[in-house]
VOROTOR-225674 format. One record per residue (C-alpha): residue number from 0; residue in one letter; x negated, y negated, z negated. Coordinates in Angstrom, 2 decimals. Layout:
BEGIN
PT; NUM; A; X; Y; Z $
...
//
This chain:
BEGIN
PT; 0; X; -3.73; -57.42; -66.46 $
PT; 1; X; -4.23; -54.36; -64.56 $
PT; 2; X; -3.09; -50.85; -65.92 $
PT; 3; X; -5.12; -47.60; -64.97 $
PT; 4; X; -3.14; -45.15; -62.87 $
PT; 5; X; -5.56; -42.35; -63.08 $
PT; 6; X; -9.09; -41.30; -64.00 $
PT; 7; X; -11.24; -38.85; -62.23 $
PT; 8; X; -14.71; -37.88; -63.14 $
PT; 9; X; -17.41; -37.67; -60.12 $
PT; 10; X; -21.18; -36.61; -60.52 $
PT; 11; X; -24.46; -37.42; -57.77 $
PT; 12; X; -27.26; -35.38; -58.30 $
PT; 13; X; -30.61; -37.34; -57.52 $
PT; 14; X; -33.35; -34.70; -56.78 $
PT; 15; X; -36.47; -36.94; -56.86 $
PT; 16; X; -40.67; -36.85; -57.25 $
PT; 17; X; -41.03; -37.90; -60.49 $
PT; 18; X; -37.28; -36.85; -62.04 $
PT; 19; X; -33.81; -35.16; -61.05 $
PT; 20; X; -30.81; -37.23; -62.56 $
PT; 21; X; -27.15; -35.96; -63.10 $
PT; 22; X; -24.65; -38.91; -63.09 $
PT; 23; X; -21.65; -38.51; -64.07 $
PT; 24; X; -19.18; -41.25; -63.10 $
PT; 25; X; -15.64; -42.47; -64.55 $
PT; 26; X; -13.21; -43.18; -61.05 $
PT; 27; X; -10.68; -44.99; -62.61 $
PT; 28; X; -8.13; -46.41; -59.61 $
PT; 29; X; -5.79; -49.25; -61.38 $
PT; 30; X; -1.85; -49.70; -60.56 $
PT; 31; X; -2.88; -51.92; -58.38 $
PT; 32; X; -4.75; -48.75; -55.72 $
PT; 33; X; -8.35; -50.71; -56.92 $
PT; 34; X; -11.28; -48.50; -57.93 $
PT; 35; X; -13.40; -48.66; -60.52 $
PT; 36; X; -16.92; -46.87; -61.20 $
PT; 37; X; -18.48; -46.59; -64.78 $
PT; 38; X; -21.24; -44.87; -66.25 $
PT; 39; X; -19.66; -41.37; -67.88 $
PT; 40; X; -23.10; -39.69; -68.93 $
PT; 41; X; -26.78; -39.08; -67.17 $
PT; 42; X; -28.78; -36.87; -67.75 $
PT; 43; X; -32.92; -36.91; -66.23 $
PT; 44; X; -35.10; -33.89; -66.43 $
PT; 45; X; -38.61; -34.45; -65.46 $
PT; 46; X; -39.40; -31.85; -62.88 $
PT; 47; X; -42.39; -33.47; -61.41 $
PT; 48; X; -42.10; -32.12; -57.72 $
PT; 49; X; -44.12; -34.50; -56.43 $
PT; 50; X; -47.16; -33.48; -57.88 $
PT; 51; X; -46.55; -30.47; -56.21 $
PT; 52; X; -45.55; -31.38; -52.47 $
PT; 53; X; -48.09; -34.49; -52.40 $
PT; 54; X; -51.02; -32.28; -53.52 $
PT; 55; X; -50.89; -28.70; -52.17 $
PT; 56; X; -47.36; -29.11; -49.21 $
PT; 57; X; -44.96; -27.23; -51.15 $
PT; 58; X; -43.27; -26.93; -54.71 $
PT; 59; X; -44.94; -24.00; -57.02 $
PT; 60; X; -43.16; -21.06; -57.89 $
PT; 61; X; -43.02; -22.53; -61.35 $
PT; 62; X; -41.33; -25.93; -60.82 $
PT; 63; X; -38.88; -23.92; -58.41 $
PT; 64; X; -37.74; -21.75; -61.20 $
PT; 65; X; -37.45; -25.01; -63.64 $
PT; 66; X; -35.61; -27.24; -61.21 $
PT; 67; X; -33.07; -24.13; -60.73 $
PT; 68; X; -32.41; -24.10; -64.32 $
PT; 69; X; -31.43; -27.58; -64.15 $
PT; 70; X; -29.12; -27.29; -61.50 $
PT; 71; X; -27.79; -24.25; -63.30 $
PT; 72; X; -27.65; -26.77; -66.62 $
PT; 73; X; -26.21; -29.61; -64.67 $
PT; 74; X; -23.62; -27.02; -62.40 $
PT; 75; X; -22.13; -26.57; -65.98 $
PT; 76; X; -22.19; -29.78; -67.46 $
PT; 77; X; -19.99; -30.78; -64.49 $
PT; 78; X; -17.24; -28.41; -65.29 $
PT; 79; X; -17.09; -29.20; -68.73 $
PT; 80; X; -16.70; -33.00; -68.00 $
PT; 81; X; -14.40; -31.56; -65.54 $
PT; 82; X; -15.80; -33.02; -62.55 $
PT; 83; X; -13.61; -32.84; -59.63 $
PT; 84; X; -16.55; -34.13; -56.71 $
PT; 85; X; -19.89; -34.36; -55.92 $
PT; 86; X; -23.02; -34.97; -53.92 $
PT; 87; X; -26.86; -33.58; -54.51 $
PT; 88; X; -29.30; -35.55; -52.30 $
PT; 89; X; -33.07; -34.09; -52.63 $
PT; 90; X; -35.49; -37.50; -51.44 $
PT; 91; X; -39.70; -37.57; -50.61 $
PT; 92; X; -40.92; -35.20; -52.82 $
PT; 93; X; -38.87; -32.08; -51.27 $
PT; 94; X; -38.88; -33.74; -47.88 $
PT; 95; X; -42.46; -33.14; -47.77 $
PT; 96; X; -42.55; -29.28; -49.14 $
PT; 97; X; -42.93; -26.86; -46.64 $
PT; 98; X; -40.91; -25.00; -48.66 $
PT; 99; X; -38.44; -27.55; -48.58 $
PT; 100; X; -35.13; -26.00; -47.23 $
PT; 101; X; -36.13; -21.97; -48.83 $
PT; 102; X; -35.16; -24.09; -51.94 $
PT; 103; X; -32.45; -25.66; -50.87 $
PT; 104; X; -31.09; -22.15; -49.70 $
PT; 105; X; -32.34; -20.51; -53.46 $
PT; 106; X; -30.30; -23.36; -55.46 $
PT; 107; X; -27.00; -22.97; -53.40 $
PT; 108; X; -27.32; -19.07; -53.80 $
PT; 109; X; -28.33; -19.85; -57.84 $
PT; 110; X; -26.00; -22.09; -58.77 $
PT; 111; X; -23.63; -22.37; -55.95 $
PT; 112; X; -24.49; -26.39; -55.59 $
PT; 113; X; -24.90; -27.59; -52.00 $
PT; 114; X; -27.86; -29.70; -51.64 $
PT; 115; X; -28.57; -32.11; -48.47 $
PT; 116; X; -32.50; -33.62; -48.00 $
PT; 117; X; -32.44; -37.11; -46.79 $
PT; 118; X; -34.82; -39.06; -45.30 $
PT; 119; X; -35.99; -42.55; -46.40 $
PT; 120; X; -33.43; -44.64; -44.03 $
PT; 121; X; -30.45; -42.77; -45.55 $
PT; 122; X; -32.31; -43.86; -49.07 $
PT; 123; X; -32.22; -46.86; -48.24 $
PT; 124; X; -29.00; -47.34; -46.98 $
PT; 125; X; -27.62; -45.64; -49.98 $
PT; 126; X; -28.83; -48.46; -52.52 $
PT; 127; X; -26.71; -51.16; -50.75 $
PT; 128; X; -23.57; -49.71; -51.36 $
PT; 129; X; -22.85; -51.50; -54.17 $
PT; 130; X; -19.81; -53.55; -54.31 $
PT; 131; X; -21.73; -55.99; -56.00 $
PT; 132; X; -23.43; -57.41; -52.87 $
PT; 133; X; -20.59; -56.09; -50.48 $
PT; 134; X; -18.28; -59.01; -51.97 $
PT; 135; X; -16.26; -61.13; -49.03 $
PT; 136; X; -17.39; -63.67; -50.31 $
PT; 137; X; -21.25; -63.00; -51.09 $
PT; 138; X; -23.28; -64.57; -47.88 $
PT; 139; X; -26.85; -64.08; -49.69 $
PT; 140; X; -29.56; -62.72; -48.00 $
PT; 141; X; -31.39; -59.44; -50.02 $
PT; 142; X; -34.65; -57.82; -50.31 $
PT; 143; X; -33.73; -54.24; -51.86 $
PT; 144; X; -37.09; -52.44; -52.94 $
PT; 145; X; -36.62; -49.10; -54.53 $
PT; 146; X; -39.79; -47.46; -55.74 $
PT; 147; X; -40.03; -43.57; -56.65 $
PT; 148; X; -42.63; -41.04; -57.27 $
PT; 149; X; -43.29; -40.33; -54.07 $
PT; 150; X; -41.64; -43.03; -51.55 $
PT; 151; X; -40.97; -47.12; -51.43 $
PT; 152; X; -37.87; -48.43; -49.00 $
PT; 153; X; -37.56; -51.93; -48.94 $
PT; 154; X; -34.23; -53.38; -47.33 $
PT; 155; X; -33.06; -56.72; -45.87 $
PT; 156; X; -29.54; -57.02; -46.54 $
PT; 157; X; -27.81; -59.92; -45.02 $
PT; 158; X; -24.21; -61.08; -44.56 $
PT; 159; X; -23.34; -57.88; -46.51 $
PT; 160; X; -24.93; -55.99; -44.12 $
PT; 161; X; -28.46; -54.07; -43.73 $
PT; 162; X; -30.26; -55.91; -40.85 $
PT; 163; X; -33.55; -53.96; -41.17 $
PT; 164; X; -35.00; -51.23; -43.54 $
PT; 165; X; -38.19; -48.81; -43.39 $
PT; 166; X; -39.34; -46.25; -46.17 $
PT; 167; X; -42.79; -45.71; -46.75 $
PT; 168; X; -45.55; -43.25; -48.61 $
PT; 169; X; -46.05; -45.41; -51.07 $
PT; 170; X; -44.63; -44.32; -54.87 $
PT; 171; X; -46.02; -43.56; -58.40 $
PT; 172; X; -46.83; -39.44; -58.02 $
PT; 173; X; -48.96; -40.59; -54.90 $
PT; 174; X; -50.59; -43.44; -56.57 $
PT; 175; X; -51.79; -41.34; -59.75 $
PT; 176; X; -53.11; -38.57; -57.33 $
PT; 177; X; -54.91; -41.23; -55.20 $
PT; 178; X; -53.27; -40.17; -51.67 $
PT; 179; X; -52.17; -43.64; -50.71 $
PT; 180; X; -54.32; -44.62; -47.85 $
PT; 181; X; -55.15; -48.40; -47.42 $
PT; 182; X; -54.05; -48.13; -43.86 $
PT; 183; X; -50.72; -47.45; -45.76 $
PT; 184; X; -50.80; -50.91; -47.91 $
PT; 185; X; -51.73; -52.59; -44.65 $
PT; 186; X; -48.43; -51.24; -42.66 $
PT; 187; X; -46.30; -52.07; -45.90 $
PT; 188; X; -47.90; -55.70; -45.95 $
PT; 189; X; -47.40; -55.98; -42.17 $
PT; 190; X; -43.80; -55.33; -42.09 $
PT; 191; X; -43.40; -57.73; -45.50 $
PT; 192; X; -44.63; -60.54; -43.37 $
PT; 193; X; -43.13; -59.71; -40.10 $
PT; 194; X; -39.69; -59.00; -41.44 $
PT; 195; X; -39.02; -60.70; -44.64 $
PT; 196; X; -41.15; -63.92; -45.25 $
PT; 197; X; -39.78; -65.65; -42.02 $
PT; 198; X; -36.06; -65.88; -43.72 $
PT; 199; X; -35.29; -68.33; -46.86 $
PT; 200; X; -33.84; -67.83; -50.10 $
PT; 201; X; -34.21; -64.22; -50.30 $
PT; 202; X; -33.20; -62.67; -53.75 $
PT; 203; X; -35.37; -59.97; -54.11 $
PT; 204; X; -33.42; -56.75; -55.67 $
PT; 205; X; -35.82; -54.24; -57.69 $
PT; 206; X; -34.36; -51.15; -58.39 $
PT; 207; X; -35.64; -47.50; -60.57 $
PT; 208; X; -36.78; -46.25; -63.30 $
PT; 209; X; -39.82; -48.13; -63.77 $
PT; 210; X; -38.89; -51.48; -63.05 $
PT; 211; X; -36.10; -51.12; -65.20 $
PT; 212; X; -38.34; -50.01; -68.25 $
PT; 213; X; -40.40; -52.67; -67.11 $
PT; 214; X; -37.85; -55.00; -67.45 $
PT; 215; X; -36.95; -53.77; -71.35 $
PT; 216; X; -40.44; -53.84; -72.28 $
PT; 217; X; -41.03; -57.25; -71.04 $
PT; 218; X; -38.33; -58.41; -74.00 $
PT; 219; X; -35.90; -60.31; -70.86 $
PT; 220; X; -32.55; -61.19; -71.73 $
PT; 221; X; -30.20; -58.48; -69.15 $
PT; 222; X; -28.78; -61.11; -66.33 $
PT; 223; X; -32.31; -62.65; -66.38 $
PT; 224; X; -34.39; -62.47; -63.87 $
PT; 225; X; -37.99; -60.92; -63.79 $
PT; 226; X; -40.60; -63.59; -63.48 $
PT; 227; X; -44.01; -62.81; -61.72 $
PT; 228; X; -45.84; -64.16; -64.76 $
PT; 229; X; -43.71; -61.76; -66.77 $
PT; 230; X; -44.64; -59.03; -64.17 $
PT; 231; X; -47.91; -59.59; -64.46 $
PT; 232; X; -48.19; -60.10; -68.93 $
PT; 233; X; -46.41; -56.70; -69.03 $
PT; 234; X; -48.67; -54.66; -66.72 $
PT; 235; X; -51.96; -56.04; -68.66 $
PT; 236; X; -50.22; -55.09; -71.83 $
PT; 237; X; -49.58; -51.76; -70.61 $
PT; 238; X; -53.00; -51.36; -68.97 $
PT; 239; X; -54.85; -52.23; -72.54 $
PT; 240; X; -52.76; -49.84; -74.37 $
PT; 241; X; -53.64; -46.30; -75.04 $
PT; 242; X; -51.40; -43.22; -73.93 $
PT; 243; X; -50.49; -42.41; -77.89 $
PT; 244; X; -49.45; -46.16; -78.47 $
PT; 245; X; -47.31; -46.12; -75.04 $
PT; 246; X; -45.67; -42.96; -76.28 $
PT; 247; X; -45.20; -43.68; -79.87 $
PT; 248; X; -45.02; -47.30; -79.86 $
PT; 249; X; -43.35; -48.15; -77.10 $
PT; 250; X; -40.86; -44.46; -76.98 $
PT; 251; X; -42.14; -44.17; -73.18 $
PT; 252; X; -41.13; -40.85; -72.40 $
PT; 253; X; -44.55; -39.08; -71.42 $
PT; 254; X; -43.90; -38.34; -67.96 $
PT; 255; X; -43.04; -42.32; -67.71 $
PT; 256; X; -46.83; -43.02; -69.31 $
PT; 257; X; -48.85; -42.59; -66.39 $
PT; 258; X; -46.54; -43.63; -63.45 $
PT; 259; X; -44.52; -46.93; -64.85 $
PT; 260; X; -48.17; -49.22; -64.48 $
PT; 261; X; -48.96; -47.86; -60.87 $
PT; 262; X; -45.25; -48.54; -59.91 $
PT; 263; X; -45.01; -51.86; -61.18 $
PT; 264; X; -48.09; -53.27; -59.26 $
PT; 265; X; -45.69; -51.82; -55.89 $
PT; 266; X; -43.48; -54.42; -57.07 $
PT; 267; X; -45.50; -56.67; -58.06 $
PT; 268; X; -47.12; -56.21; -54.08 $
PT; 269; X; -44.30; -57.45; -52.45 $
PT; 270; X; -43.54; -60.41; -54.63 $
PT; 271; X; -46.96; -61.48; -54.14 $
PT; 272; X; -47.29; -61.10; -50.16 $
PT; 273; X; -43.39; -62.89; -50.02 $
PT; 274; X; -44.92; -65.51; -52.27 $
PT; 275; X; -41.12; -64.31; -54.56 $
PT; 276; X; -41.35; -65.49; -58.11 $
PT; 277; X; -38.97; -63.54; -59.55 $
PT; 278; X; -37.18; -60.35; -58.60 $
PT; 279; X; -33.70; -59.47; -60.18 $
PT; 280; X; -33.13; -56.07; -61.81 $
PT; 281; X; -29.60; -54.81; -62.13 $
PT; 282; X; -30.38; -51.63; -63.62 $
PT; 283; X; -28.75; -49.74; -60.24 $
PT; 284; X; -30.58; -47.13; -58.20 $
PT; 285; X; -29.93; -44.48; -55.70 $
PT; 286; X; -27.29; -41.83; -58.07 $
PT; 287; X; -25.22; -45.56; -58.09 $
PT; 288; X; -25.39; -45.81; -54.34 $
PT; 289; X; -24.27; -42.39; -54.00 $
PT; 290; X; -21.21; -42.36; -56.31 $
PT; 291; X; -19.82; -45.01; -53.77 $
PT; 292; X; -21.03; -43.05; -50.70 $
PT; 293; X; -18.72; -40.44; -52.43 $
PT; 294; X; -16.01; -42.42; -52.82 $
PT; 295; X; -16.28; -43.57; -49.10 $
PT; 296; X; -16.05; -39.86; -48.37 $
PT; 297; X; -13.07; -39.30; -50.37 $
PT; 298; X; -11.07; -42.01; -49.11 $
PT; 299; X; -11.74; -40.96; -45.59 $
//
């Protein structure tokens, strides 16, 4: 059996619509020069930014202040759990705000953390890194869709490789506000049909925070996968309930109450136009994907 030669801790900061997540990652490299990623601690504050850049083109003075404190907060949490790298990635919701990069500059002079915006192809690519489906031997052919509060990017992974990928305005901040055109649902079904439903035997990958409260709340066994039918029971439940019962009933955090319904039915979109009965959810999502992106970096 292996031995561990060392452990390092490593943190990704996920700056997105709906939430910004600190993960904190255990790199633990075995005798044998193999490394190994686990889940340290996470931590998700829920600076809605999205409401702000999708509704008036930039983040209010208010949310600016409360996403420096975290960043602050999460700045320190890293050197107590003595974290020796990192990465920040800021996704839709700040690559919408016109004031965008006068934040970026205000968080690096506040708490000395350097944050990079990416766009929704780097998003994508990002939640494909996992060994999981890089494997020699893994020859499977992926649908990835990742759904946040203010952006969808749906991958086909093939051969270990991403063949095609394309982000679009489509997430659960936009949804709730009503600023998802149907002209938007039309390009998303469009590029469903032209670029997934002509290959076979596509496992269909969900990944975020909704699908994988979906998931809980639908009672699945974890290595399951998600039927449609489940899919579907779960969403009416949710619909029929009211906000108190989600909230004390079902311990949805309130700022998950009014998105996790409208995100679901993005999922539940694709299955339905790639005639998919199930999707599997491995309870990954992009602060995984960028833990490896780090370690790619280190080992360069």
């Amino acid at each position: 059996m292996d031995s561990i030669k060392e452990i390092k801790n490593f943190a990704t900061i996920d700056i997105g619509s709906n939430a910004v997540r600190l993960l904190i990652s255990n790199i633990i490299t075995t005798n044998k020069l193999e490394t190994i990623s686990t889940k340290n601690a996470l931590v998700r504050v829920p600076i809605r930014l999205g409401q702000d850049a999708f509704t008036i083109g930039r983040i209010s003075n208010e949310n600016i202040e409360r996403l420096i404190d975290a960043m602050i907060s999460f700045k320190l949490l890293m050197k107590v759990h003595k974290v020796e790298k990192y990465l920040a990635y800021g996704t839709s919701a700040l690559r919408c705000s016109s004031n965008g990069d006068n934040i970026i500059d205000l968080i690096l002079s506040k708490s000395g953390l350097n944050i990079e915006i990416i766009d929704g192809k780097k998003e994508a690519e990002l939640i494909t890194n996992n060994p999981i489906f890089k494997a020699k031997n893994n020859t499977k052919t992926y649908c990835f869709i990742d759904v946040g509060g203010g952006s969808t990017e749906l991958t086909l992974f093939k051969n270990r490789k991403v063949i095609k990928s394309k982000s679009f305005e489509i997430g659960g901040v936009r949804l709730i506000n009503d600023l998802v055109l149907k002209e938007t649902w039309d390009v998303f079904k469009e590029w469903i049909v032209e670029n997934l439903n002509s290959h076979k035997d596509i496992e269909v990958i969900g990944l975020g925070g909704n699908i994988n409260k979906l998931f809980k709340l639908s009672g699945n066994k974890i290595g399951k996968s998600f039927s449609i039918e489940n899919i579907n029971s779960t969403l009416s439940l949710l619909e029929e309930m009211s906000y108190s019962d989600k909230v004390l009933l079902l311990k949805l955090n309130p700022d998950r109450v009014d998105v996790i319904v409208p995100a679901g039915k993005i999922y539940q979109f694709l299955l339905n136009n790639m005639k998919s009965e199930s999707i599997r959810v491995p309870k990954i999502g992009l602060a995984d994907g960028m833990i490896y992106e780090l370690l790619k970096k280190s080992q360069v």
